[in-house]
Structures are given as structure tokens and as C-alpha cells.
PADREN-835172 format. One record per residue: z, x, y of N, C-alpha, C in turn. Coordinates in steps of 0.1 Angstrom, whole numbers, plus 5000, padded with zeros to 4 digits. Last residue first. Layout:
# residues N
ZXYZXYZXY...
//
This chain:
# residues 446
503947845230505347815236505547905253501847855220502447725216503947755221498547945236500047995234500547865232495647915214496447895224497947905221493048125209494448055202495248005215490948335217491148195224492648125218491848545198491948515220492048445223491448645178492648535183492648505195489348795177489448715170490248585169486748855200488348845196488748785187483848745190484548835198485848865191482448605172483148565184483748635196480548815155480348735163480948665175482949085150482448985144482048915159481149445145482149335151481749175151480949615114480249535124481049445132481849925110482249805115481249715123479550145087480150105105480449935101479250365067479650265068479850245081479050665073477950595075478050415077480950815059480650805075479850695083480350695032481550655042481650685056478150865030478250745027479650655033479151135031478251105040477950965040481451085009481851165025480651105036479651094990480451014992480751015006477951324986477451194989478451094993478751654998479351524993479051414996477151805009478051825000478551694992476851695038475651715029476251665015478851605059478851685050477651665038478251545092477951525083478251605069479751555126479551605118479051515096480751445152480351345136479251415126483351385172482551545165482251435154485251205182483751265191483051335184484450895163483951045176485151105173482550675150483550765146483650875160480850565138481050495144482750565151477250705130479050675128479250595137474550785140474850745126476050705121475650865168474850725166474250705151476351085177477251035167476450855166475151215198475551315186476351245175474351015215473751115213473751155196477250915220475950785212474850895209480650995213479051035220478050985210483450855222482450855214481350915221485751035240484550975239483950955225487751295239488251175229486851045231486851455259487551525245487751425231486051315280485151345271485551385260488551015284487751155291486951175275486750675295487650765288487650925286484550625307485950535307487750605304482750795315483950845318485150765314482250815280483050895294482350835301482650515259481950675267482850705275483350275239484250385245483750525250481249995235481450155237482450225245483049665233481949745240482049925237485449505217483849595209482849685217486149355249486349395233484849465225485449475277485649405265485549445253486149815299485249695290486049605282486949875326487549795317486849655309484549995343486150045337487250005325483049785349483049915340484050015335484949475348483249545353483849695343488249465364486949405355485949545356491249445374490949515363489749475357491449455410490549375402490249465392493849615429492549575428492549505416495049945427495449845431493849775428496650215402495250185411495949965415499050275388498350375397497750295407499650035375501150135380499950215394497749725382497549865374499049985379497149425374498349505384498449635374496349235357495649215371495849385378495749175320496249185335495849205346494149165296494149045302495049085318491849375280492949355293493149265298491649415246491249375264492149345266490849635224491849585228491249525244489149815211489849755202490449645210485949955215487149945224487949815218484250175193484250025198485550005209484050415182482950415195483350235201487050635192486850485180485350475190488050935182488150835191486750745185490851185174489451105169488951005181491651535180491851345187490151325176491151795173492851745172492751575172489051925154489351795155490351765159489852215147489252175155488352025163494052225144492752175140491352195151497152215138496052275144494652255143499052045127498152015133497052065138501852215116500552195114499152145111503352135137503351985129502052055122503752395152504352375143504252285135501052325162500952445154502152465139501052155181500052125167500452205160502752315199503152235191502352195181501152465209502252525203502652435194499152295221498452395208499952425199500952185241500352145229499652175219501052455257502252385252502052295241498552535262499252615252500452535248496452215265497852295273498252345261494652075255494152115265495452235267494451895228494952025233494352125241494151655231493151755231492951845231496751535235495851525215494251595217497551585260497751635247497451655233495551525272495451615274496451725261495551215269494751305261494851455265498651175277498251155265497051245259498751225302498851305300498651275283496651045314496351125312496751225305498750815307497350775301496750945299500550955327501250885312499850915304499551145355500150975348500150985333501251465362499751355357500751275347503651555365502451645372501051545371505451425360505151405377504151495377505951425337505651265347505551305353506251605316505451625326504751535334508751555304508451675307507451675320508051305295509151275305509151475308506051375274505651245290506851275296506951515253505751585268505451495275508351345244509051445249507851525262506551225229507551115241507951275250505151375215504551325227505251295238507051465195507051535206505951465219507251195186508551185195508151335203505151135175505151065183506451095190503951305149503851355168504351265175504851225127505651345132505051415145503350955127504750935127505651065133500350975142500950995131502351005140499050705163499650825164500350855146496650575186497350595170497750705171496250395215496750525212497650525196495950145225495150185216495350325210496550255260496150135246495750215239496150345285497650385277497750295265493050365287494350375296495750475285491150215259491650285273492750335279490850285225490950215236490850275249491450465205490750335200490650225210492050805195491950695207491550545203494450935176493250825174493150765186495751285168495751055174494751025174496051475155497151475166497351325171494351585121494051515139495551495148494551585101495251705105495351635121492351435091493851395086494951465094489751275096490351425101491951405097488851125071487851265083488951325088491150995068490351065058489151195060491850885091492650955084491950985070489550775100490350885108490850935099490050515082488350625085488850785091491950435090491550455077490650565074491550365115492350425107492150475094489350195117488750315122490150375119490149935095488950035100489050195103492249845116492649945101491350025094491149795137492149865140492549945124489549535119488849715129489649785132490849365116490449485111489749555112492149365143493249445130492749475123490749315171490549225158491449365146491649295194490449265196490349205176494849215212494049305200493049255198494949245251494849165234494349225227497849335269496149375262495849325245499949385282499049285286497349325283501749555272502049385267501149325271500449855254501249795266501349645262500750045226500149945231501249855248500150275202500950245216500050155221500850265168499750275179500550225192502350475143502550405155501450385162501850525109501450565122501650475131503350675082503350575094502650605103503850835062502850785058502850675067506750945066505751035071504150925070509550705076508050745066506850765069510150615099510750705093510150815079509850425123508950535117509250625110512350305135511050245125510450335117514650465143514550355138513850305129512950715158514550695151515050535144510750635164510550735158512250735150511350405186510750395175510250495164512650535204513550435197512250385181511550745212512950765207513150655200509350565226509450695214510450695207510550455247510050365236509750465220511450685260512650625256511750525242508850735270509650855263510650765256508050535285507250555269508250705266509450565306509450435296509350465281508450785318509750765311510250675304506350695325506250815315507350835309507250525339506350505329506650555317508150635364509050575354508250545337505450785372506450865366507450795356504450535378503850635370504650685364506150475404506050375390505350445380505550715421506650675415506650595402502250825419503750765418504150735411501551195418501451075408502551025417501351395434500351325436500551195427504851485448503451565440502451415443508151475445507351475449506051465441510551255433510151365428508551355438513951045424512451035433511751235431514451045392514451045403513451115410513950735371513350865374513850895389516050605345515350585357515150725360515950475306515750605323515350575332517550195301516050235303516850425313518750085274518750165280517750265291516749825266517549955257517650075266516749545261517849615273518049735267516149465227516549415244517349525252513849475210514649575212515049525226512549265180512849295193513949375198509449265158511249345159511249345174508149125132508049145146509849185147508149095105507249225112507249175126509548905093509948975095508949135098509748585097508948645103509548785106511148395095510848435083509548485085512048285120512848385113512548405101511548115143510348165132510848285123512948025160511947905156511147975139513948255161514948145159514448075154512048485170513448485157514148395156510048395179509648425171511148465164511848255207510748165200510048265182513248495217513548325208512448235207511348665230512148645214512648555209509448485245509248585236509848565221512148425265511648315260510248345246512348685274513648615261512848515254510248775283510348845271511148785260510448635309509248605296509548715281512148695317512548605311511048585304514548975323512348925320513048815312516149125341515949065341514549025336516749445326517549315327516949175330514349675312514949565324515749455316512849705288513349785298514049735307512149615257512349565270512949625277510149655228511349665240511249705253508749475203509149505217509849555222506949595172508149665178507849645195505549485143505349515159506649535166503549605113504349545122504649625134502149615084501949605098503249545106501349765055501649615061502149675075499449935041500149805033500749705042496250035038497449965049498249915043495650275018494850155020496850145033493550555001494750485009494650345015491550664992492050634982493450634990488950655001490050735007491350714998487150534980487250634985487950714992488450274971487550384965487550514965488750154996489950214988489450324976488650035017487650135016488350225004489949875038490050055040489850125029489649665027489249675036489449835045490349715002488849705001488249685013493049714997492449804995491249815001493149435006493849505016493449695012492949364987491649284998492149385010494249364964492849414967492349404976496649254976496749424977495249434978496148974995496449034983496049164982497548895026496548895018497048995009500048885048499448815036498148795026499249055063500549075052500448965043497148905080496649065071498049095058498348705092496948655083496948775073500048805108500748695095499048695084499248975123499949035110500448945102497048825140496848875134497448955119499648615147498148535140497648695135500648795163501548705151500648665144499048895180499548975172500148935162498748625197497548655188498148795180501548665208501148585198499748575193501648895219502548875213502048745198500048855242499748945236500648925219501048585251499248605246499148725236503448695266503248565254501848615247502948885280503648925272503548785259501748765302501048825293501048825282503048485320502648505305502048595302504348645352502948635342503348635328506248645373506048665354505348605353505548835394505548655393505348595379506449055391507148945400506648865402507649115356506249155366506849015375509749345334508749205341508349235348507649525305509049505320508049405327507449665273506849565286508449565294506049865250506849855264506249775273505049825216504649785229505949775238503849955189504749985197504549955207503049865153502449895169503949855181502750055127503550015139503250005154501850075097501250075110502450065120501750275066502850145078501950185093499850335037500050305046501050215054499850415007500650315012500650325025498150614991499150675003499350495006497850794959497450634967498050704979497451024941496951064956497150934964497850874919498950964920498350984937497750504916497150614919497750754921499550314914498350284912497150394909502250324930501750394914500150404907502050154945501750294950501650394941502349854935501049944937500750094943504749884906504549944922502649914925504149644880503949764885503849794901506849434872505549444874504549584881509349324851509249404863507449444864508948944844508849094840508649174856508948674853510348744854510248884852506348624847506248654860507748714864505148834817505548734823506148714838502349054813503649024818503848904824500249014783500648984796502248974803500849204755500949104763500849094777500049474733500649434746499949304750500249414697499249424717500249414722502249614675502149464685501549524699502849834663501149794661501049654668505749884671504449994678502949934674506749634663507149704678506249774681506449714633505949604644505649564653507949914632506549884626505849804637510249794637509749934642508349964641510749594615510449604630510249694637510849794591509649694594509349654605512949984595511250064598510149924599514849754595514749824600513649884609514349664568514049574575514149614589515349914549513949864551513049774562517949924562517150004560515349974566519249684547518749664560517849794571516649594519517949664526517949664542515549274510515449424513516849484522517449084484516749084498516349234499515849004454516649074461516249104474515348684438514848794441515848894447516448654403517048634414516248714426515848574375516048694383515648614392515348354353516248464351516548554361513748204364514948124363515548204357511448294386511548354373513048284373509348144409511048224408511148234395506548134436507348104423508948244420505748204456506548164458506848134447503848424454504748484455506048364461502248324421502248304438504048404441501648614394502348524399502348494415498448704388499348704395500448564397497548664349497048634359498748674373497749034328498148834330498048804350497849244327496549174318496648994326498949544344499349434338498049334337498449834347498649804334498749634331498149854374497249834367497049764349500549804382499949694385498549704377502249954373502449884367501549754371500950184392500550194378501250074364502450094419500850094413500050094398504650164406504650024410503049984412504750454407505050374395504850194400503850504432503150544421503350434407505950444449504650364450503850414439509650434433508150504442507050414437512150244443511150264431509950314441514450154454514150294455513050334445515349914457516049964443515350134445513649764471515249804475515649894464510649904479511549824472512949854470509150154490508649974490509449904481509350374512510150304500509650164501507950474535507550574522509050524512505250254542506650234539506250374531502450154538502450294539503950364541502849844534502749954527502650114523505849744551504349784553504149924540508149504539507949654540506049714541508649264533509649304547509349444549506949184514507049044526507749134538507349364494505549364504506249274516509549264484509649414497508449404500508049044470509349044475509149124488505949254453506149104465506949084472508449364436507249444443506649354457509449174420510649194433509449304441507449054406508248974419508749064428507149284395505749254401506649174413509549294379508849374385508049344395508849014361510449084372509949194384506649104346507149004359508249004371507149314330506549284343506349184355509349214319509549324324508549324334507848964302508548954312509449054323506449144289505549024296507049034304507849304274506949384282506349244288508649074255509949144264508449224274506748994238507448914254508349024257505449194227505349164238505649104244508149254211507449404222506749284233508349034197509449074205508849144217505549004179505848934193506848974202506349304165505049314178505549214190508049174153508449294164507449314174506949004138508348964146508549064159504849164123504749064133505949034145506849304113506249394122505549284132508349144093508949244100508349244119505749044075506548924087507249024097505349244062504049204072505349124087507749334051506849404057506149354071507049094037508449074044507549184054505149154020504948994029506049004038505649314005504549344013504849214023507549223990508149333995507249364007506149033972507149013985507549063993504749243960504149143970504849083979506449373941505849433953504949353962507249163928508249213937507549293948
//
């Protein structure tokens, strides 16, 4: 009896051991699955890795404890069912995802970055060149020549790509560049038929041409008769360019980061990038400055945006005491308390008020001067790229080859030691290209 008693015993405890361990075999299995399972929708540093709310301790310590090889995580236990994760969990997974996913390339529908963002100091440069023309009695095509080597030069420059448009003002270091260019006619008289045949040729034939702007019949001033040494047609002049002010300081130029250059209709641009050149340059040397000579006469005159309407205002002020041209540098030279007053309020003041260019940007293709009669050639009216000295030009605004034959910059070319950069960018000079002009010869196609 006591041997049976021993044998039943024995069988008992076997039975139970095997029970203990399939049941603990298959407790871990279940386990381990649904652990895989939430691995597939929960990053492990998840502070819950399984729908049921089981902490990472206990799920680690059932991984140590287990002896039997891993189940693939595509097998299925024909008793348990996996369990999806909560939407919780699938939640922090894409969230997850969202913050450790590279950034990609923007696609070309994506919003793409401003380039004025590029930089918190960038400045986005507007140029505007501003030209008054009135007809002439045997209308002369000027107005065509000038008009369309200006089309050849802002269709070539608005279309080039930001970098090239940085790198040609030097972007490094002034840390401004041109962004885009355009030209503003208007026409003072009723009758110019070179100006219609002008505009209908660049807004009908060419309407996807939107940097040229025409202003017809805009009310011109007439001057009355007035004694002294300037004439008459001088005077109207000066009244011209006061009205061409008004209209382009109230219309175009409305962002401080514009500069206007004044330009008449019968003078070709020599080359845009030199005009953005010695801009660029100016407005990093002397930023406070009042204008930029960059030519002769009544050309080539750059202007920041918040002097150009008190200028207009000091030409129709003082047309009859000195011509238009003169009265220009006497104002960016501040020769007259009336223009000190003024630098003063645009706080302009400065001992640099005028920059002036050593190359001459622009030729004269006309015959017929308001003041002087005769033949526009020879020393007075150099070509393109020749030196801007006195007397061509007065001395306040000359380049001087003496005291500035390291630059290309006048009149004052001072050097700052201090900064390699500063002395390295003065130093850069425009070389003018080979041909001369760069559009001059083009021929007019209408």
C-alpha cells in the first residue's frame, strides 16, 4: 500500500509540474506576442508599450525569464488574437515620427523661402530709372535707342537668378543685393509721336513686360516768363523734373529701400552692371550720402527714395537762378543752408553728402542741348567708361585720380585700415567690358 501510495504521489506531482509548465509556456507567449504587437506602433522609449497598460519593467523581466526560442512576429497563437494599439498609442507613434523624419526637399507646389529672409540685415534693393522726354522738331528716334537697349538691359538682369544678382553687388559683404529694375516714361506734351509709337510697341506687342511703365500727358507745368541768366527752356526743365518727381516718388518709389536714377531719353546706358556696381558700393560706403553722380549733365543722377521729391521741390524753387544739372549738385553738395536744412531733417547730414562714379555710365546720343547750341562731342561729353574729372563735372562730385586711384569710387576714398573687409571691397574696381556699351549697337526693331 505504501508503494502505491508513493507511485500516485510521484504521478500527482509529475502531472502538475507538466501542467505548471505548459501553462507558463504559453503565458509567455501570449505575452511576448502582444509585447511585438505594440513594438510594431510604439517607440520604445513610449512611457506605455502595450494596450493593456503593462510597464516596461515587467515586460523586460518576462523577456529575461523566457528559455524558448523567439516567436517571428508573424506567427499567431490559434488561441489569442493580437490586439490593435490604442488610438492613444498610435497617436505619440506619429508624433514620433513627425519630429525624427529628415526634412525633405521642397516640392515645387511647397511655399519656398522669401529671399529677403535670407538675412535679418539683407536690403532687397528697387532701382528706378526715371526718364522725361518731350518731342523734338524733327523727332529724332532717341527716345527709341534709349528705351530699347534699357529693355535688353532689365530683361537680361530680372532675369537672372538671386545668386548672380547677389554676387554681382558683392553680397558677402554689403550684405544687399538689386532685386529688380525698372523704367518709368513720361511724357510732357501732347504731341510726340515717337513716344506713342515707344509705347505701343512695348505694351501691346510686349505686355509681359512688366518693368517698363508709361505716363502720357501728365500734366506738364508751364513756367512763366521770368528774368535772370538761365533760359527759358531751362527753367521749364526744372519744372519738368519737378512734376517727373512727383509722379514718381507718389506712385513708384514708395519703399524706402528704392533708389531712382534720373535719366533724360537721349543717353544710352553704358552697361547695368556697373550702374548696380557703383550702387551697391555707394550704398555701403556712404549710406547717409544725398546721390550718386554716375554721369554728366542731368544723367546718371541716383537718388535715395526720401530725397527725390525734396530735390523736385528745390528745381521748381530755384529754375531761374541756375539750370536743373547745376542745381542738382549744388544740392547733393550741400552748398546752400537750404540743403544742409534739409539733409538734416532726411538725416542725411553727412561729410560725404554726393558719391560720384570714376567711369561715366551713360552716352549721349543727341545733338540739341536746353542751354548751349552746337556739336555734343570731344571733352565735354565723354563716352562710355571714360573718367568723370572736373571740370566735366563740378569738383564736389569728381572722381579724383590723385587721391582715389586705389577705387573707383569719389570723391573722398578714404581707406579704413580697421577692417580688411571694407579695404578689400574698396579695392574691388569694375572692369569695363571690352565692347564698350553693351547694347548700343542692337538695332531698333521698331
Amino acid at each position: 500500500f505504501i508503494k502505491l501510495m508513493k507511485k500516485a504521489i510521484l504521478v500527482i506531482v509529475f502531472l502538475a509540474l507538466i501542467t505548471s509548465l505548459g501553462l507558463l509556456y504559453f503565458y509567455q507567449h501570449a505575452f511576448i506576442l502582444k509585447m511585438d504587437t505594440v513594438e510594431e506602433h510604439t517607440p520604445l522609449d513610449s512611457p506605455k508599450v502595450s494596450a493593456n497598460n503593462i510597464r516596461s519593467e515587467e515586460v523586460q523581466s518576462l523577456k529575461k525569464q523566457s528559455t524558448t526560442k523567439k516567436i517571428k512576429k508573424t506567427s499567431k497563437p490559434p488561441f489569442q488574437k493580437p490586439s490593435m494599439p490604442s488610438k492613444r498609442v498610435r497617436k505619440t507613434r506619429s508624433k514620433v515620427i513627425s519630429e525624427k523624419t529628415e526634412k525633405k526637399p521642397m516640392d515645387d507646389g511647397q511655399k519656398k523661402e522669401d529671399p529677403s529672409n535670407l538675412n535679418e540685415q539683407t536690403q532687397a534693393l528697387h532701382l528706378i530709372v526715371a526718364i522725361n522726354t518731350i518731342g523734338r522738331p524733327k523727332q529724332e528716334p532717341y527716345l527709341k535707342r534709349t528705351a530699347n537697349i534699357l529693355y535688353n538691359e532689365l530683361k537680361t538682369y530680372n532675369s537672372l537668378p538671386l545668386s548672380k544678382k547677389q554676387a554681382m553687388c558683392k553680397f558677402s559683404v554689403t550684405n544687399s543685393y538689386v532685386d529688380r529694375v525698372s523704367t518709368v516714361f513720361v511724357n510732357m506734351v501732347d504731341n510726340h509721336p515717337v513716344f506713342d509709337q515707344t509705347k505701343a510697341y512695348f505694351t501691346k506687342d510686349h505686355v509681359d513686360k512688366p518693368f517698363f511703365h508709361f505716363i502720357d500727358k501728365a500734366s506738364r507745368i508751364l513756367v512763366k516768363p521770368q528774368g535772370g541768366r538761365v533760359p527759358y527752356t531751362a527753367q521749364q526743365q526744372s519744372y519738368d523734373l519737378f512734376r517727373l518727381t512727383q509722379i514718381v516718388s507718389n506712385e513708384f518709389a514708395k519703399d524706402p529701400h528704392t533708389f531712382v536714377l534720373l535719366l533724360e531719353d537721349d543717353m544710352e546706358m553704358c552697361s547695368l552692371e556697373a550702374v548696380i556696381h557703383y550702387l551697391c558700393k555707394a550704398n555701403f560706403f556712404y549710406p547717409s550720402a544725398l546721390g550718386i553722380r554716375s554721369s554728366f549733365g542731368l544723367n546718371g543722377i541716383i537718388l535715395p527714395s526720401d530725397v527725390v521729391p525734396h530735390l523736385g521741390r528745390y528745381f521748381k524753387k530755384h529754375a531761374a537762378r541756375r539750370p536743373p544739372d547745376h542745381l542738382t549738385s549744388e544740392f547733393m553738395g550741400l552748398e546752400t543752408e537750404e540743403s544742409k536744412k534739409i539733409a538734416t531733417s532726411l538725416n542725411r547730414l553727412t561729410t560725404h553728402p554726393v558719391s560720384g562714379t570714376r567711369h561715366n555710365l551713360f552716352n549721349h546720343i543727341g545733338k540739341v542741348s536746353t542751354i548751349s547750341k552746337g556739336q555734343h562731342t570731344g571733352f565735354w561729353y565723354p563716352p562710355c567708361f571714360h573718367d568723370l574729372v572736373f571740370p566735366v563735372v563740378f569738383n564736389v562730385e569728381a572722381w579724383q585720380k590723385k587721391t582715389c586711384g586705389h577705387t573707383d569710387l569719389g570723391p573722398t576714398c578714404e581707406v579704413d585700415e580697421s577692417r580688411s573687409s571694407h579695404d578689400a571691397y574698396l579695392r574691388q574696381l569694375f572692369t569695363p567690358p571690352s565692347t564698350g556699351c553693351t547694347f548700343c549697337s542692337t538695332p531698333i526693331p521698331f
